[in-house]
C-alpha positions as CSV (number, residue, x, y, z in Angstrom):
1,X,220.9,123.8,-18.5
2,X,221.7,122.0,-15.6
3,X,220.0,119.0,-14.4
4,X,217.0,118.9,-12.3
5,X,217.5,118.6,-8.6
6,X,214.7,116.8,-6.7
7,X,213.7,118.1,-3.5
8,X,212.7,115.8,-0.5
9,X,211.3,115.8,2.7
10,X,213.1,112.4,3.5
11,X,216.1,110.6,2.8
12,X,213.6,108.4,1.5
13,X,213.7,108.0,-2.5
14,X,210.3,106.9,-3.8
15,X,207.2,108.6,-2.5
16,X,205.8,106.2,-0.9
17,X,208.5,105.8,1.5
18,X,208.3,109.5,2.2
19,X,204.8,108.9,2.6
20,X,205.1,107.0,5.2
21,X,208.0,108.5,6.7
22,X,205.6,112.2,7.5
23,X,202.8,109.6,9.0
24,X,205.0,108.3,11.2
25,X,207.1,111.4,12.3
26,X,203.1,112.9,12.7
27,X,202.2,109.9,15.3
28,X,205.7,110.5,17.3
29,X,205.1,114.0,18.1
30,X,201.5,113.0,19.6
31,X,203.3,110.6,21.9
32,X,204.2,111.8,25.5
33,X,208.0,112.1,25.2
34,X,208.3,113.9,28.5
35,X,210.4,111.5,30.3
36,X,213.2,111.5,27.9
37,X,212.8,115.2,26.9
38,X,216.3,117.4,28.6
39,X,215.6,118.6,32.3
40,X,215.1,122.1,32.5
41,X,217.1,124.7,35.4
42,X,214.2,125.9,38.1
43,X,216.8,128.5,39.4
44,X,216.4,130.8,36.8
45,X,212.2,130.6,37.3
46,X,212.4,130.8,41.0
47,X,215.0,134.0,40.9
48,X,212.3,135.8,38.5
49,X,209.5,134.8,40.8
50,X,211.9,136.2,43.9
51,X,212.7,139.8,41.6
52,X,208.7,140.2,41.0
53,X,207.5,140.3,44.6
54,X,210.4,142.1,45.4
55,X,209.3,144.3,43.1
56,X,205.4,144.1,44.2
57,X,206.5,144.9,48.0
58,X,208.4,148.0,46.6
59,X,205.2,149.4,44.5
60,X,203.1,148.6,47.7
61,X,204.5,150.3,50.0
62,X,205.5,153.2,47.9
63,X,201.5,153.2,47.8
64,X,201.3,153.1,51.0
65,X,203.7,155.9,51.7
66,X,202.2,158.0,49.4
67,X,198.5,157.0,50.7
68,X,199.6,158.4,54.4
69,X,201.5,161.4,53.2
70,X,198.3,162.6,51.5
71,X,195.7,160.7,53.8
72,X,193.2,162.4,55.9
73,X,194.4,164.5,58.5
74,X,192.1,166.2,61.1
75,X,193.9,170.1,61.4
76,X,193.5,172.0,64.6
77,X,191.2,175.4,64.1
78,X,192.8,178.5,62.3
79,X,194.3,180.3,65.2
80,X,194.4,177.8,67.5
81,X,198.3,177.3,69.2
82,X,199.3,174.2,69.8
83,X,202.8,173.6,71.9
84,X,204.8,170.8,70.3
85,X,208.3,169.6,71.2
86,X,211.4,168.6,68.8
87,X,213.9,166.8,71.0
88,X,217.4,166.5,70.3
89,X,218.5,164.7,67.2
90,X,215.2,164.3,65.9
91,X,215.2,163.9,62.1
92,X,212.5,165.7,59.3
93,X,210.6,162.2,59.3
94,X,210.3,162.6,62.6
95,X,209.4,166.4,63.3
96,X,206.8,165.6,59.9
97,X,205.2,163.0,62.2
98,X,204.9,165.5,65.7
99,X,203.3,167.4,63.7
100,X,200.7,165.5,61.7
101,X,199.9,164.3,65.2
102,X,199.1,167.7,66.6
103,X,196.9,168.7,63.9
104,X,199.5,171.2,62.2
105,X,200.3,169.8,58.4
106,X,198.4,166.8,56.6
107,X,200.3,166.1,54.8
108,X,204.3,165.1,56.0
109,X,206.1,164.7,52.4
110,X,204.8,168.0,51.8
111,X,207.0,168.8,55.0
112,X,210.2,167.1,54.4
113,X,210.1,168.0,50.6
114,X,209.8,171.8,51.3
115,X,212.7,171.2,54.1
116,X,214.5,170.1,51.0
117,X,214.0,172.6,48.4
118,X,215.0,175.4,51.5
119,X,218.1,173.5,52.5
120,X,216.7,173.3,56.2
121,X,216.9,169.5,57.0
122,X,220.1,170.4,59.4
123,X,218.8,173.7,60.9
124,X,215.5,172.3,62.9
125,X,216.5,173.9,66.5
126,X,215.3,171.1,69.3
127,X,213.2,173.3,72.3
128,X,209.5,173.3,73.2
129,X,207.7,175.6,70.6
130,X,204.0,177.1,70.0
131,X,202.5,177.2,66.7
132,X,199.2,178.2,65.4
133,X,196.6,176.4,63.4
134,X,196.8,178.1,59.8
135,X,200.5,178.4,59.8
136,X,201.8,177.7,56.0
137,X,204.3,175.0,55.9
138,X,207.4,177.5,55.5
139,X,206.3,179.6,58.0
140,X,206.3,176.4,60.5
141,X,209.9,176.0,59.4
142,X,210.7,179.5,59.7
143,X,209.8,179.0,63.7
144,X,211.3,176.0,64.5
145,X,214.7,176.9,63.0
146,X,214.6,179.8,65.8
147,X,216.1,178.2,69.1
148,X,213.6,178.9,71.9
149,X,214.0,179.1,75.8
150,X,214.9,176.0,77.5
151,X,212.5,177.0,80.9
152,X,209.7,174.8,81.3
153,X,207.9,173.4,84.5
154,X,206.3,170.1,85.5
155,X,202.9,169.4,86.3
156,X,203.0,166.2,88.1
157,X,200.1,163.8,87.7
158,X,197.8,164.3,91.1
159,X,198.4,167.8,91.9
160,X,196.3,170.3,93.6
161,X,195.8,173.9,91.8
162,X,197.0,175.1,95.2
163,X,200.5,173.1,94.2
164,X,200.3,173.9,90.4
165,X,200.1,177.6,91.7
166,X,203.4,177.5,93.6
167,X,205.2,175.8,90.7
168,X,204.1,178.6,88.4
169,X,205.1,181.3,90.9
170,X,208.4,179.5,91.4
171,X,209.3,178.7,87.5
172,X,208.2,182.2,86.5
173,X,210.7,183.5,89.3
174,X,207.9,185.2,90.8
175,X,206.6,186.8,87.9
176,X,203.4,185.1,87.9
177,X,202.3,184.9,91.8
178,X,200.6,181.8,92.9
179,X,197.8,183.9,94.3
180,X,197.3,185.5,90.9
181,X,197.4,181.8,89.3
182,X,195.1,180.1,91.7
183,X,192.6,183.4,91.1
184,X,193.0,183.1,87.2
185,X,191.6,179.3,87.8
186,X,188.9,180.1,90.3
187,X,186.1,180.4,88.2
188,X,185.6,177.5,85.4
189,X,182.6,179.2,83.5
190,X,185.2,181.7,82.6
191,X,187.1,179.6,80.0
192,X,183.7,177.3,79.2
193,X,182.8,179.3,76.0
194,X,186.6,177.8,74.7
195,X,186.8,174.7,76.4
196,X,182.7,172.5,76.2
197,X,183.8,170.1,78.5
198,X,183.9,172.5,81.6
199,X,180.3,173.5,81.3
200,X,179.3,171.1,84.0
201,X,182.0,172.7,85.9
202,X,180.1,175.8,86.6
203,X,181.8,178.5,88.5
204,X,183.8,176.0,90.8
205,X,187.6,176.2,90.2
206,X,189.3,174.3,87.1
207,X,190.3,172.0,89.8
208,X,191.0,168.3,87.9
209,X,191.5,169.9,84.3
210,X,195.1,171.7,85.2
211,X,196.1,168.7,82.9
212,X,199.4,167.3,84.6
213,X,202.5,167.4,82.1
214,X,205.7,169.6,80.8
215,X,204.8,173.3,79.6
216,X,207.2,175.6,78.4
217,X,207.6,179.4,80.4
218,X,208.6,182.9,78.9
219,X,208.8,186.3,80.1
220,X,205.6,186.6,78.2
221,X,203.7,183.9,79.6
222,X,200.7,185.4,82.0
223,X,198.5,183.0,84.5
224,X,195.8,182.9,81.9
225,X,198.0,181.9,78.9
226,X,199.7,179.1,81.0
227,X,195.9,177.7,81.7
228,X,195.1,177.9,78.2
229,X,197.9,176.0,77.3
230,X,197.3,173.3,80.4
231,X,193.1,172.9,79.3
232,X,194.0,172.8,75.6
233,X,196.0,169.8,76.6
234,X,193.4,168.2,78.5
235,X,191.8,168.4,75.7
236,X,193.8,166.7,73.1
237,X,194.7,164.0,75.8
238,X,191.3,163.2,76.6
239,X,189.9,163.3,73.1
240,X,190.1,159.9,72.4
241,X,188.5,158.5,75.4
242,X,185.2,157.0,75.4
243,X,183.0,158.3,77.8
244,X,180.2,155.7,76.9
245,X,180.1,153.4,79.7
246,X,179.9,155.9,82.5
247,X,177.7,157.7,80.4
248,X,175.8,154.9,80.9
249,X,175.7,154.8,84.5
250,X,174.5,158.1,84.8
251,X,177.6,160.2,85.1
252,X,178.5,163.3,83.6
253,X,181.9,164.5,82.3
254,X,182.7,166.7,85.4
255,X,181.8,163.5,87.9
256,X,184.5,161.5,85.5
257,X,186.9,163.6,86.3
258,X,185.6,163.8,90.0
259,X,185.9,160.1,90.4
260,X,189.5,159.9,88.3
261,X,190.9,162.2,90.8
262,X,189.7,160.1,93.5
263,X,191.4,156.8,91.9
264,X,194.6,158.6,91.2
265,X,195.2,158.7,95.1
266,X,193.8,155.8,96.0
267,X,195.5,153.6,93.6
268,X,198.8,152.3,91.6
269,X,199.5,151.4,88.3
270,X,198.5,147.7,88.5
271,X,195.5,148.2,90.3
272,X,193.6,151.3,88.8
273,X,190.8,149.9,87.0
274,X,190.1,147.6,89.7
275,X,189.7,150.3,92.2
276,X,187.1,152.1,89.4
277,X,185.1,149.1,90.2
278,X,185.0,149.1,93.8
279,X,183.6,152.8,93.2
280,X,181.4,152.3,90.5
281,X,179.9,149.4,92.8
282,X,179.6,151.4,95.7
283,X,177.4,154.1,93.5
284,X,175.0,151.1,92.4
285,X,174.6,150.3,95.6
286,X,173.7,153.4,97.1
287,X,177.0,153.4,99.3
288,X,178.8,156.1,100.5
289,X,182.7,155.6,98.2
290,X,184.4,156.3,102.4
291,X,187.8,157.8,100.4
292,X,189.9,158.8,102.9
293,X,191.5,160.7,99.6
294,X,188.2,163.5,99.5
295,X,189.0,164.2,103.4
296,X,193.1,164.7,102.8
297,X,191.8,167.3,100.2
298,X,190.2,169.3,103.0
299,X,192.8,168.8,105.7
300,X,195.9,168.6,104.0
301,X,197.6,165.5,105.4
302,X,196.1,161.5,106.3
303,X,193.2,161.9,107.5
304,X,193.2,161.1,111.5
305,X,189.8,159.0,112.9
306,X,189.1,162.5,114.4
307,X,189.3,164.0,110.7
308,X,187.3,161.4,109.0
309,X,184.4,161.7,111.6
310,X,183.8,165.2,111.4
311,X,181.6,166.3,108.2
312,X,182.0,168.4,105.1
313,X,181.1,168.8,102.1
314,X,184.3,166.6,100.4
315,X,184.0,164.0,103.4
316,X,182.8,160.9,100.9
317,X,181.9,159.4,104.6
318,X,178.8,161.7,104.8
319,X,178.6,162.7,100.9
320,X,177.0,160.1,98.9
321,X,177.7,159.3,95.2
322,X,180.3,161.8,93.5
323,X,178.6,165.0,95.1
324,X,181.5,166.5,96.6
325,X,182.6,169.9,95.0
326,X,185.0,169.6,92.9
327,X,188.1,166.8,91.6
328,X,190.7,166.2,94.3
329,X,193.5,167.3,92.2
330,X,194.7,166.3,88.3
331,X,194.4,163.0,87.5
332,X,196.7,161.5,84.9
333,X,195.0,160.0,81.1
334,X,195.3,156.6,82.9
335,X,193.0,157.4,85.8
336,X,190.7,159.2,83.7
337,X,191.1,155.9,81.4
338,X,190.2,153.5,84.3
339,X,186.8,155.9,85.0
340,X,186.0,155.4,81.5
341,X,186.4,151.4,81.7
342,X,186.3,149.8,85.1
343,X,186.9,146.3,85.7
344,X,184.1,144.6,86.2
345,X,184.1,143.1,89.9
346,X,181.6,142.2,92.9
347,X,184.3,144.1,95.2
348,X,182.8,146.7,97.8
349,X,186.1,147.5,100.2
350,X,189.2,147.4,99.6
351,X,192.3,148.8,101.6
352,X,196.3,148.8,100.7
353,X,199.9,148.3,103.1
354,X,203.1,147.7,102.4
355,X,204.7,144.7,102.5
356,X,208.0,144.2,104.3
357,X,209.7,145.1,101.1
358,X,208.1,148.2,101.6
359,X,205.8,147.7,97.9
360,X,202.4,148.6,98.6
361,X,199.9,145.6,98.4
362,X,196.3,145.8,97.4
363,X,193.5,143.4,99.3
364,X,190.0,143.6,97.5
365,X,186.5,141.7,99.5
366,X,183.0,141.8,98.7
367,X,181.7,141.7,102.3
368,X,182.3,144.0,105.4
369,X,183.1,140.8,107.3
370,X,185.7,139.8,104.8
371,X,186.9,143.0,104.9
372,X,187.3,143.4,108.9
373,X,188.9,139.6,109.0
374,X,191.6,142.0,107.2
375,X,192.6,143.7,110.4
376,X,191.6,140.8,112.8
């Protein structure tokens, strides 16, 4: 048997030097040894902090992605066409997103995926195209991989029905007449049942709601189809528009439209809302508007001294308020924008000239004498 062999926790030999050995290695470890401990490497800490919220922004916005593919989308009504446009070299993303926005899918990952599985990311044909609220995803697809007619005709912002007629007539090649297109839009009440906001429009023409922009032509198009087209339009342009503030003042939808139709001819881009105001101002104060704009519509060029002195029922020098007829013409979202939300001004008059550079200066007074020292 071999001898014993004594175990220890210490070099120490007798117990009582072990003994104190343990106290003493117990005290040490309670002492704050910080300052000679090793320095430790940040660079490994910071580049795992760096990796996590690199990490955090990925999961976020896949969230987010995923949240607006599936989020709430208003769709149009079942049946309802809707003209969209793909332009040339637009991508899936980006013919997913025309689409959302007219009301047509809700959902656009729905889109691109489907695009996917059918091998039709490269096929989308660019062109103006019609669709119809209802339409299943692949039969959207379907459509817009069939190249459409390239004819289309402009609408340009402040035109009469009388001109929108005669670039019908010439775009269709004759095949819609402008008398035949001015006659489909004589009579507002007739498309009222469809379109809400022309109920104040009566039976007047659809004079101001011809909405001014790019619509596509075929050898099937027909007076009352292109209308349809131009008033659904007007309504998806105008339907985020608050109508509040005129509201207010005692206006109804139809005299909006009079009075934007007004503004579009008697003002520019910079000065729009400003010219609301002189309006709106005049209507408070029980003042004729004097828009030499209402007695072109009538005569069909500037109005001479002669012209503006002799009455009728558009002459806003003898009409008070916004009681003449009918709009003027189109007016553009932005006019229709500035009737909504006038600046708010003391201005009465204003008139406008060109400047030697030939740029069109505007000169807004509160008085009539201000306004006369003008021309003095």
């Amino acid at each position: 048997m071999s001898p014993r062999k004594n175990v220890t926790y210490s070099s120490r030999p007798t117990h009582a030097a072990r003994s104190a050995h343990a106290k003493g290695d117990k005290l040490f470890r309670t002492y704050d040894t910080s300052a000679i401990r090793p320095k430790r490497n940040p660079i490994p800490a910071i580049i795992g902090i760096i990796v996590l919220l690199v990490l955090l922004v990925i999961i976020v916005t896949n969230v987010l992605g995923a949240v607006r593919g599936c989020g709430s989308v208003k769709l149009v009504d079942k049946g309802t066409e809707v003209q969209v446009t793909v332009a040339e070299g637009d991508g899936a993303k980006s013919v997913a997103k025309t689409l959302i926005d007219a009301g047509l899918i809700s959902n656009a990952n729905e889109f691109t995926d489907r695009l996917r599985e059918l091998g039709a990311e490269d096929k989308l044909q660019p062109g103006v195209y019609t669709l119809v609220g209802g339409q299943s995803v692949d039969e959207i697809i379907q459509v817009l991989q069939t190249p459409v007619a390239a004819v289309t005709f402009t609408v340009p912002e402040g035109s009469t029905i009388k001109q929108t007629a005669e670039i019908v007539a010439e775009a269709s090649g004759g095949a819609i007449s402008a008398e035949a297109f001015i006659s489909a839009a004589s009579n507002a009440s007739t498309y009222a049942k469809d379109y809400p906001f022309l109920e104040d429009a009566g039976t007047n023409s659809l004079e101001g709601f011809l909405f001014p922009k790019t619509y596509p032509i075929d050898a099937d198009s027909t007076a009352d189809s292109l209308i349809r087209g131009m008033l659904e339009q007007y309504k998806q342009e105008t339907a985020g528009l608050d109508w509040s503030y005129p509201e207010s003042m005692g206006l109804s939808h139809y005299d909006v439209v009079k009075l934007a139709s007004i503004i579009e001819k008697e003002s520019d881009a910079s000065h729009r809302a400003t010219v609301a105001s002189v309006f709106y101002n005049r209507i408070v104060g029980g003042m004729p508007l004097q828009s030499d704009a209402t007695v072109a519509y009538v005569v069909g060029h500037d109005p001479t001294p002669e012209d503006v002195a002799t009455e009728n029922e558009y002459n806003t020098y003898f009409v008070y308020g916004l009681n003449i007829p009918t709009p003027i013409n189109s007016p553009s979202l932005e006019c229709l924008q500035a009737a909504c939300k006038p600046e708010t001004t003391n201005y009465l008059y204003f008139y406008f000239e060109p400047d030697s550079s030939g740029n069109m200066q505007y000169h807004f007074t509160e008085t009539y004498e201000d306004h006369r020292s003008k021309f003095e």
